[in-house]
N, C-alpha and C positions, 0 to 999 in steps of 0.2 A: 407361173412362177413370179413373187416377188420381186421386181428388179432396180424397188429403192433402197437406197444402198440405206445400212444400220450404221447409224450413228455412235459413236464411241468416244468420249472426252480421255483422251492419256491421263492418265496420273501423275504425279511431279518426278522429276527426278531422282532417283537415288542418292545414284552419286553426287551426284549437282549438292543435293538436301546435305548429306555427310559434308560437304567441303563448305559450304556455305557459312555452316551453324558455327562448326568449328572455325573458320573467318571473322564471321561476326565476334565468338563470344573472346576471341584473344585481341579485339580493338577494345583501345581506350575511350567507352563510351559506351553509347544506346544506338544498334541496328533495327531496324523493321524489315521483320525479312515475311516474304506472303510467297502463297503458293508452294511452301513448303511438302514435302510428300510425310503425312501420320501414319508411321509402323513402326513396328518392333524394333529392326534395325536401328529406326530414327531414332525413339524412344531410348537405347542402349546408349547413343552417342551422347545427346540432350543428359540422359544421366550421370555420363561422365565429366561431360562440362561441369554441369552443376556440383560436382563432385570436387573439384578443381576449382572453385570460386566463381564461378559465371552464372548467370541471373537468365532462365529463360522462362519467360508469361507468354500468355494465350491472348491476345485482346481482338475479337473479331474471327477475323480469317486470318491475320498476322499473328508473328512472333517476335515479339519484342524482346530484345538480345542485350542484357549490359554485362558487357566486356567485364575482363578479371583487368584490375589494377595492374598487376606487377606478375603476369603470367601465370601456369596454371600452379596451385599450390596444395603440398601434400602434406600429410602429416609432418610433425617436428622441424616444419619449413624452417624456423627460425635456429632452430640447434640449442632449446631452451629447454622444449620441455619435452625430454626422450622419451617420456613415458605415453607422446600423444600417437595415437591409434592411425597405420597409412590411409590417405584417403583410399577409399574404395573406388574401382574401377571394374565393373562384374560385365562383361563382354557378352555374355549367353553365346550364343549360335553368330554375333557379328562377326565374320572374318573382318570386313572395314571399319568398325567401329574396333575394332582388338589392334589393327596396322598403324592405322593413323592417330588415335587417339595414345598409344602406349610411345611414340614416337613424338607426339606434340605432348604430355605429360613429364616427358623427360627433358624436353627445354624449359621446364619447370623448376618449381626448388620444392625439396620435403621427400616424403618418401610415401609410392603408392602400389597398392595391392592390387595387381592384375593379373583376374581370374575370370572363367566362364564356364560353362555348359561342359559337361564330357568331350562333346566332340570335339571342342573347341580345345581344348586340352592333348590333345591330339595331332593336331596339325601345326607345323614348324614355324619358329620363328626365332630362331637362331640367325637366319643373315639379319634380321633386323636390330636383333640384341647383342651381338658382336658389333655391328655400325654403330649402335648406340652406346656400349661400353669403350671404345676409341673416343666417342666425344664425352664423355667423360660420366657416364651413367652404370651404377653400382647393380649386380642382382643378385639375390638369394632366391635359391631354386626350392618349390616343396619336394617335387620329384627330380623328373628328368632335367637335365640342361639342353637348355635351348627350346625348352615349353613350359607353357603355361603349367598351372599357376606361379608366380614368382613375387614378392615385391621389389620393388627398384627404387634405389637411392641414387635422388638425380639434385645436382645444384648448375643446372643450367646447360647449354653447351660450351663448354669446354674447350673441346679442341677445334680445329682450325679448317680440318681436311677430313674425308672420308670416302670409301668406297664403298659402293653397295651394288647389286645385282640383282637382275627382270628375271630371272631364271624362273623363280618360283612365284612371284608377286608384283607387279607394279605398285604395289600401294606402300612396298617398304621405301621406295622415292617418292609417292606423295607423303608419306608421313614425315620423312625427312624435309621434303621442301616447306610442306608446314608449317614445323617447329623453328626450323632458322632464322625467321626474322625475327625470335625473341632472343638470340644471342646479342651478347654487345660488339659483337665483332663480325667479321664477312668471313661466311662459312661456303667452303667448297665441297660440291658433292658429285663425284665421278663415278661412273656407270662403267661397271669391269662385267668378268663373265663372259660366256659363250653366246648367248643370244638374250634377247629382251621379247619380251611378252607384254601385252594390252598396254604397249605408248598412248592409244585414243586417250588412257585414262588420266596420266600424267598432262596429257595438255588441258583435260578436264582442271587438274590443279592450278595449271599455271594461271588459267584464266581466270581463276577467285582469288589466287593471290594478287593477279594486276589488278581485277577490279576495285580489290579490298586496299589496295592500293602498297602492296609489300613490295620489295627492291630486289630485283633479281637479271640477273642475265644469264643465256646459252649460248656457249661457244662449241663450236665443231671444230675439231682437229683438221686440220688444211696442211700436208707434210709433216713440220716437226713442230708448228706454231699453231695455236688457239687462237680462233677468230671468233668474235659476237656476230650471231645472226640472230635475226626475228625469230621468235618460239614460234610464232606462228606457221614460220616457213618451216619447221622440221616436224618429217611425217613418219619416221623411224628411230629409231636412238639405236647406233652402234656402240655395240660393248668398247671402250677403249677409244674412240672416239667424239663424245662429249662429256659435257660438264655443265655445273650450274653456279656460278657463283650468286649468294645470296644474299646481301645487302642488311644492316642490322637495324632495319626500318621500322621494325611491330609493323601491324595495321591502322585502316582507320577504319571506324565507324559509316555503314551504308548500308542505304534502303536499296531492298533486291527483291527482287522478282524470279524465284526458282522455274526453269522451262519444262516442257513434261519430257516422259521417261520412253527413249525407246528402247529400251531394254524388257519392259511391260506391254510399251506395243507393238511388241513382236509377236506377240501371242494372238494379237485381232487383227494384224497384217495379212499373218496366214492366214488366218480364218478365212480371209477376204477372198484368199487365192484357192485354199482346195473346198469351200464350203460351196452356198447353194446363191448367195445375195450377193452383193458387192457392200463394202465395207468403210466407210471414211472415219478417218480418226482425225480430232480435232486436237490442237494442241502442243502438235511437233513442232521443231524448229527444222527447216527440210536442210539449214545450213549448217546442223549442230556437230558442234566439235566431241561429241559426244559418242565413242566408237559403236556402237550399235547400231548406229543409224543406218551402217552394214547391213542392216537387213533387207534394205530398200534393191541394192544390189546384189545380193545374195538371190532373192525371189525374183530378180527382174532376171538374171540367168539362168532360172529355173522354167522361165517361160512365164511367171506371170505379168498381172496387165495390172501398171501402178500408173499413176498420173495426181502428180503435185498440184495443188492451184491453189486460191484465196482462201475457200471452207476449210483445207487439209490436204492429205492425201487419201486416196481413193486407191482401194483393190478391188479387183472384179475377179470372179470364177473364171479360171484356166486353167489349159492342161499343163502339168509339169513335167519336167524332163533332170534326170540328173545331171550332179555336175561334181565339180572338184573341187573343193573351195578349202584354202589355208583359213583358217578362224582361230588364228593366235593372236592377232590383236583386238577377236570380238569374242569372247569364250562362253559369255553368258549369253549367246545366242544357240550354242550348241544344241542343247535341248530341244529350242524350238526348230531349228531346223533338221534336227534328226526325224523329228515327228512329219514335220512339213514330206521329207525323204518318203515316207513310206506311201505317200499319194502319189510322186512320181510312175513314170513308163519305164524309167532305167534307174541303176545303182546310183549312189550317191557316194563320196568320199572327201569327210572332214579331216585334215590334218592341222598337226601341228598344234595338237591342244593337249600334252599330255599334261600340262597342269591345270584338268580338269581333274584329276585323283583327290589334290588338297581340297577340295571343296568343302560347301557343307556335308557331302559326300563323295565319295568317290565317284563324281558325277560322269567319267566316260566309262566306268563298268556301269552303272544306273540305267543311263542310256541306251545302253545297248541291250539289257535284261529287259528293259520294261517294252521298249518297240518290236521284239522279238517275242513279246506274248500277242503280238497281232498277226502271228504266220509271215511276218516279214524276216531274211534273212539278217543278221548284223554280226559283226567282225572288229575285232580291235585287232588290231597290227600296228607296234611299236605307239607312235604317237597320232596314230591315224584309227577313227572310226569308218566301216565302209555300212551302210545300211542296202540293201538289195530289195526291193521292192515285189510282194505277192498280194495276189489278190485278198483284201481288208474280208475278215468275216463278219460282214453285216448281220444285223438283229445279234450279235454272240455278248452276252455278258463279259466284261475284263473287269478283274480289280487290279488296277496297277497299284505300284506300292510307293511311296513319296522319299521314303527315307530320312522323313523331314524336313526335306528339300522344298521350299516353294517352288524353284523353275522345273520343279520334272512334274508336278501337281497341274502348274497351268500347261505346260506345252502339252502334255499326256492328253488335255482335254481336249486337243484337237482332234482325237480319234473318234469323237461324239457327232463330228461332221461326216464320218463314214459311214454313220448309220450304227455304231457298237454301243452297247449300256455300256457306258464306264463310272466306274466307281472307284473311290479313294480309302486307303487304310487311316487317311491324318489328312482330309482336306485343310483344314483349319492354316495348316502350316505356310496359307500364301498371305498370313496375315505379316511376315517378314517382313513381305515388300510391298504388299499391294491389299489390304484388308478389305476391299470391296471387292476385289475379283470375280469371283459368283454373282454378283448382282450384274456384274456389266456381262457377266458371260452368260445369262439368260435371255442379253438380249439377241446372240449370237445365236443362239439354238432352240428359241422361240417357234 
C-alpha cells in the first residue's frame, strides 16, 4: 500500500470570494483582489456588480475591482428617464449571490430586476424583503409575495433600525450588514426570532467589512443595557440579544488575498479518513473563521487521524465510529458528513439542520435518499438526520442522483473509496462551486 499521503491544493473560498468582490466593488476606487475562487456562483455575483456599475477585469491571476462611484445603480436611478429598463440581477441557482447581492442593491438608488433559475424561484425570501421594505425598499411581485422573480425600487437605506431573523438564512444579516455602510446615516440591525443558524458565516462578513475598512460595532444585551464587544469574541448570536450598529463609512479600496475553501475541502478530508492513502491538503487557514473548518472536529470525533503542521493538514486511513453532532452553524458540511457516516461501526445523528430543505435542494431529503441507495439505513426525524451504517456493496454499480446540487455530487463520491461504480445523472453541476473537482478527484482514486 501507498502510504504517501496525495496531495491536494483547496480551492479559494466561496464565501470568502462573494463577500470579498462585493467589498471591493462598493469601495471608491481600484482593488486587486488574487486568489479569488472561478465558478458559477462567482460568475452570478461578478455579474451583478457589474450590473450595478462596478468594473471587474482579469489581469493575471488577479481581479481588478473599480468600485461604483455613488453605490450600486439601477435603472431610472436618477428619476428622469422612467422609461429606462431595471438593471438586471438574474441569480440562476445562487442562493448567496440572490441574499446578499438583492440586500446590497437595495442600498442602492434605481430600480432592479431580481430573478433566477426555477429553483431559485422557489425558495423564500420574504424575511429579507420585509427587512428590506422597512428600510425603505419598493417590490412588485411577478408571482408570489415574498419570491422571486420581483423588481425593487430602492433609493437607498432609508430607515434607521431593522430586524431580521437566522431562522432560515444567515446571509439575509450578511446582506444587510453589507449594504449599510452605503447609507448616510448609522443603521441598526437586530437579530429577533427563535434561534440563529450558520453565525461562522456572519463573522465571515464582518471580517471583509473590517478589512475593507467599513464602521461597525456589536453589542450584546447585558440586563436591560447594550454593551460593545469585539465581534471577534462572539461565537453565537442570540435572537433578542444582540445588534450591530453600522457606521455610514462606504469602504475603501484593498489588495486581498481570498484563503481556500473548507467547505470544498471537506470532500478530500474524508477522503483521507475512510479511503486507502493519507491525504494533505494545502491551502487552509487551520485558524479560519470560516465555520466549516468544523470538519476538522467533526472527523476527529469520528475517530479519524488529523494533524495540522507547516505543508497543511494531513488525514490518514481510520476506523470511524459514530457520533452526535449539531451542524447548525456548519450545514454545508451535512452532505459530506452523511457519506463520511455510512463508513462508520455505529449510527451517526446530525441535528439541527432543518434548513437544509431551502437548499439548492431539499438537501436533508437528498441526503438521506442518495446514502440509503448504499444498503445503509437513514432516517429524518424532525430536524435531525440519523444515517445507521451496513455493510457498503462493493464492486455494485450506483447512479446517485445530484438534483443539481454540487455538494451531494462531490460528497456522494466518497462512496468510490468503498470500492462502488458510482456514477452521476448531472456531474457537471460541481462547476457551482468547484469547476475542477474531477481532476483533483482522480487524484483521490487513482
Amino acid at each position: 500500500m501507498n502510504r504517501e499521503p496525495i496531495i491536494i491544493n483547496a480551492p479559494a473560498s466561496k464565501s470568502l470570494s462573494h463577500r470579498t468582490l462585493i467589498a471591493a466593488a462598493l469601495a471608491n476606487g481600484v482593488s486587486e483582489i488574487s486568489g479569488a475562487l472561478d465558478s458559477d456562483d462567482i460568475t452570478r455575483t461578478r455579474r451583478c456588480l457589474a450590473a450595478c456599475g462596478a468594473s471587474i477585469n482579469e489581469k493575471e491571476s488577479m481581479l481588478i475591482v473599480t468600485g461604483m462611484e455613488a453605490g450600486p445603480r439601477g435603472g431610472n436611478a436618477d428619476g428622469k428617464h422612467k422609461d429606462q429598463k431595471p438593471a438586471e440581477l438574474f441569480m440562476h441557482e445562487s442562493g448567496t449571490t440572490c441574499r446578499l447581492m438583492t440586500a446590497v442593491a437595495a442600498a442602492g438608488h434605481g430600480t432592479f430586476k431580481v430573478h433566477g433559475a426555477p429553483r431559485m424561484h422557489e425558495r423564500p425570501m420574504a424575511e429579507l424583503v420585509t427587512a428590506l421594505g422597512k428600510l425603505g425598499s419598493k417590490f412588485a411581485y411577478d408571482n408570489k409575495k415574498g419570491f422571486l422573480p420581483f423588481v425593487m425600487t430602492s433609493k437607498g437605506y432609508t430607515g434607521k433600525k431593522v430586524d431580521i431573523t437566522l431562522e432560515e438564512s444567515s446571509q439575509y444579516l450578511s446582506g444587510l450588514l453589507l449594504g449599510a455602510p452605503l447609507a448616510d446615516h448609522e443603521t441598526i440591525i437586530s437579530v429577533t426570532g427563535k434561534k440563529a443558524v450558520s453565525w461562522p458565516y456572519v463573522a465571515l462578513t464582518l471580517r471583509i467589512m473590517e478589512d475593507f475598512k467599513a464602521g461597525f460595532e456589536v453589542e450584546i444585551k447585558k440586563g436591560k443595557k447594550w454593551q460593545a464587544v469585539p465581534w471577534r469574541s462572539v461565537k453565537n448570536a442570540t435572537p433578542g440579544e444582540i445588534r450591530f450598529i453600522v457606521q455610514p463609512t462606504s469602504y475603501e479600496p484593498t489588495n486581498y488575498r481570498v484563503e481556500g475553501d473548507w467547505s470544498n475541502a471537506s470532500y478530500f478530508l474524508a477522503a483521507g479518513a475512510v479511503g486507502r492513502n493519507p491525504v494533505l491538503i494545502k491551502g487552509l487557514a487551520a485558524d479560519s473563521l470560516q465555520g466549516d473548518r468544523a470538519i476538522m472536529d467533526i472527523l476527529s470525533q469520528m475517530g479519524a487521524s488529523i494533524k495540522v503542521n507547516f505543508d497543511g493538514i494531513l488525514v490518514e486511513p481510520s476506523r470511524l465510529r459514530g457520533i452526535k453532532v449539531d451542524m447548525g452553524r456548519c450545514p454545508d458540511l451535512v452532505p459530506t458528513v452523511a457519506a463520511a457516516a455510512a463508513f462508520a461501526a455505529t449510527p451517526t445523528t446530525i441535528t439541527n439542520v432543518a434548513h437544509l430543505r431551502i437548499k439548492e435542494t431539499d438537501r436533508l431529503q437528498a441526503c438521506a435518499t442518495e446514502v440509503a441507495r448504499t444498503q445503509c439505513g437513514t432516517e429524518i426525524v424532525e430536524d435531525s438526520l440519523i444515517i445507521r451504517p451496513s455493510r457498503l456493496p462493493k464492486g455494485r454499480t450506483i447512479e446517485f442522483t445530484t438534483y443539481g446540487d454540487h455538494r451531494m455530487a462531490m460528497s456522494m463520491s466518497l462512496f468510490e473509496l468503498a470500492g462502488l461504480d458510482v456514477s452521476f445523472d448531472n456531474p457537471t453541476c460541481v462547476e457551482k462551486s468547484f469547476p475542477n473537482f474531477w481532476d483533483e478527484w482522480k487524484k483521490i482514486i487513482k
